[in-house]
N, C-alpha and C positions, 0 to 999 in steps of 0.2 A: 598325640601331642601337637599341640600347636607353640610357633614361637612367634613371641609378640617384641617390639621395638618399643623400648622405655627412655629410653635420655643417654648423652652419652656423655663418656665416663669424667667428663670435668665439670659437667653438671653436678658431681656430686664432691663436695670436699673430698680432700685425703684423709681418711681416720673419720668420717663425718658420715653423716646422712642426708638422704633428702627423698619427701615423699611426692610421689608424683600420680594424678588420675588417671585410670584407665577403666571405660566405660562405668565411668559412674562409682568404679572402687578402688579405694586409697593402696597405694603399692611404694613400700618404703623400701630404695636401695642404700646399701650400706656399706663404705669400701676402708677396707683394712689392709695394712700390708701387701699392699699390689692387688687384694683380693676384693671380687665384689658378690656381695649376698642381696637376693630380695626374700622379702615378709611379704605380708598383711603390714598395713599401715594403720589400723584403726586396733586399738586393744582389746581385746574380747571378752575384758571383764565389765567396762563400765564403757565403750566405745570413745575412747579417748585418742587423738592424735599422736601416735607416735614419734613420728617425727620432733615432739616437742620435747621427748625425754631425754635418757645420759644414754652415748654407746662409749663403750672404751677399748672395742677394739675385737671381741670376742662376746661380751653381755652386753645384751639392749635392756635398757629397764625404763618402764613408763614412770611418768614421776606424779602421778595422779595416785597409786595406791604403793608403789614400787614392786609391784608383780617386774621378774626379770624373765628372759631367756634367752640360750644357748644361740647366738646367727646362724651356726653352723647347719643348726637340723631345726630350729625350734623347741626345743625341750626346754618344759618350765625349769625355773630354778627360783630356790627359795619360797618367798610367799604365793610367786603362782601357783595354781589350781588346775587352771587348763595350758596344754602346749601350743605354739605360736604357728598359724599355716605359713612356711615357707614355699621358694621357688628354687628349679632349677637354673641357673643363671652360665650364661654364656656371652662372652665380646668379643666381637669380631669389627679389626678395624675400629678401633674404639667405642662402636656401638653396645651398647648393653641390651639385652634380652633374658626375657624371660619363657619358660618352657609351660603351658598349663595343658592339664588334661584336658579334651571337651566335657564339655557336661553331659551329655550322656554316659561318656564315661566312669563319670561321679557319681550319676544317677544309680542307685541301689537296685530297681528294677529292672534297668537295663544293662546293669554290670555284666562283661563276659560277653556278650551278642558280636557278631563276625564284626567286622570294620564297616564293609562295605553296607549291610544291613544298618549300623548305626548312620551311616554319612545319607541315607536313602531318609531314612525318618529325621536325621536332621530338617533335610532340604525340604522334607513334605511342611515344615511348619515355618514360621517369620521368628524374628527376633523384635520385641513390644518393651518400647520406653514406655513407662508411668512415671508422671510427678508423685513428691511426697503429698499424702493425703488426699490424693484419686484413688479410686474401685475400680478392680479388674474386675470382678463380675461382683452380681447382687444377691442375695438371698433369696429361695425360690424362683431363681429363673432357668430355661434349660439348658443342661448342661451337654457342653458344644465339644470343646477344647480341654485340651491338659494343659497344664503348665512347666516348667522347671526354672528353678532361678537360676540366674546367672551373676546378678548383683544387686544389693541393699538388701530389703527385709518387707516380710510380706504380714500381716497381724488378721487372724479371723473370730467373725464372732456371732453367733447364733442369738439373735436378740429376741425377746418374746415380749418385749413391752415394757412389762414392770420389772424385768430380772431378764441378765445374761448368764446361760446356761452354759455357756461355752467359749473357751478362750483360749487362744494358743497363734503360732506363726512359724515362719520359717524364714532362718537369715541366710544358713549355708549354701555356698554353689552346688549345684547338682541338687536342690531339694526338691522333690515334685508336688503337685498339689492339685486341687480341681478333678481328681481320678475318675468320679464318678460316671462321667461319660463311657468309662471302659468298664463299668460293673454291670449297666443294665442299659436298655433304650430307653429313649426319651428321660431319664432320670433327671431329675433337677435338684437346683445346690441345695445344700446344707445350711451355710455359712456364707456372710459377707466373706471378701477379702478384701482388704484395703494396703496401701502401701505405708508406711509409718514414715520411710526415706524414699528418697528416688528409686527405681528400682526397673534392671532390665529382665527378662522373661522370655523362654522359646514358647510359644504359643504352638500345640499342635493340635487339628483337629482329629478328634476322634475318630472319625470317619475313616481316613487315612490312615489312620495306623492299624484298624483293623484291616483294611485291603491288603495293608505289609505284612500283617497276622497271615492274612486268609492263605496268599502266597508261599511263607514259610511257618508252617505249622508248629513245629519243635518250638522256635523262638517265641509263639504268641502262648505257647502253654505254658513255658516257664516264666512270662512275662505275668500271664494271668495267678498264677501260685505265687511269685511273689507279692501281686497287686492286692489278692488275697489275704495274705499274711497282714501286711503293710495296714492294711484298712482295720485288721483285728486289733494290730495294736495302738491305733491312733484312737481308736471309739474305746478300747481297753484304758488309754490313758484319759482321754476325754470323764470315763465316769468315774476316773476316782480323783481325778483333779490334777493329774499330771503333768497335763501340756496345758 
């Protein structure tokens, strides 16, 4: 867990809201009867600004389709669909903070791996700003690096000319992408990826993470079975129109 410093607490009305940037993604705090909550600040039905809808005190509702939820934990109510990612929130000295997993943490692949093993493969990679509508990498070129998001949305697309065969993305933190470096050598992409929003990115080289494999063996075979998995059901969804 990491704890990150958001605004402090008069920054935010009494009974009121307000959303505030943190690298790149919208983080709405929320303070109710002495209490303070943070969200996701953007809607996840239609990416709408929260901040701009009705709280009254325990329901946040977007006022773009009226999808509501619960402050407390997130849980949809009413016409929403999907649940609202919250924060653990803490003030100290009137600072507000919030608590997030790392993203390898979030990371499906890497879920479960020792701490220390995770903080090692953090540091072996960078953290990579892209503007909206710049390529992280291109179609048919070699595949070097993994990815994992951290913030915005990422969109890929196998283009053949006359027809796109394939089309999908990833908005959530911890999502990874680019894997293919760790399936075979020398392999090359698939797919463009392109950035749709700004979007920040752990960048790691393949290279490196096999070193960290080669080292602790256990970790790189369960890493390799889920990467396994993971790959079955992206190209599973890929041909029937899933993602």
């Amino acid at each position: 867990m990491t704890k990150t410093f958001i605004c402090k607490t008069q920054d935010v009305p009494e009974n009121g809201m307000r959303g505030f940037d943190l690298n790149g993604k919208r983080i709405l705090i929320l303070r109710s009867d002495n209490q303070v909550f943070a969200s996701d600040g953007i809607c996840p039905h239609q990416e709408v600004l929260l901040e701009e809808g009705l709280f009254d005190g325990k329901v946040l509702t977007c006022h773009s389709h009226l999808w509501q939820w619960d402050v407390c934990n997130g849980d949809a109510i009413g016409l929403a669909e999907t649940p609202l990612d919250t924060y653990q929130v803490s003030v100290v000295d009137d600072s507000v903070y919030i608590e997030q997993r790392s993203i390898l943490e979030l990371c499906a692949i890497f879920s479960g791996l020792a701490p220390d093993l995770l903080a090692r493969i953090e540091s072996a990679g960078q953290y990579v700003n892209f503007s909206a509508g710049e390529a992280i990498y291109a179609e048919g070129v070699l595949a070097k690096d993994i990815y994992i998001l951290d913030t915005g949305r990422v969109e890929f697309i196998v283009d053949r000319g006359d027809r796109i065969i394939y089309s999908g993305y990833v908005h959530n933190r911890g999502e990874m992408f680019g894997w293919a470096t760790l399936m075979e050598s020398n392999a090359t992409r698939l797919a463009k990826a392109t950035c749709t929003e700004a979007a920040r990115v752990l960048k790691i080289p393949g290279e490196s993470l096999q070193q960290l494999f080669d080292e602790v063996p256990t970790a790189g075979l369960l890493v390799t079975r889920r990467l396994w998995i993971e790959a079955v059901r992206q190209l599973a969804g890929a041909k029937h129109g899933n993602q």
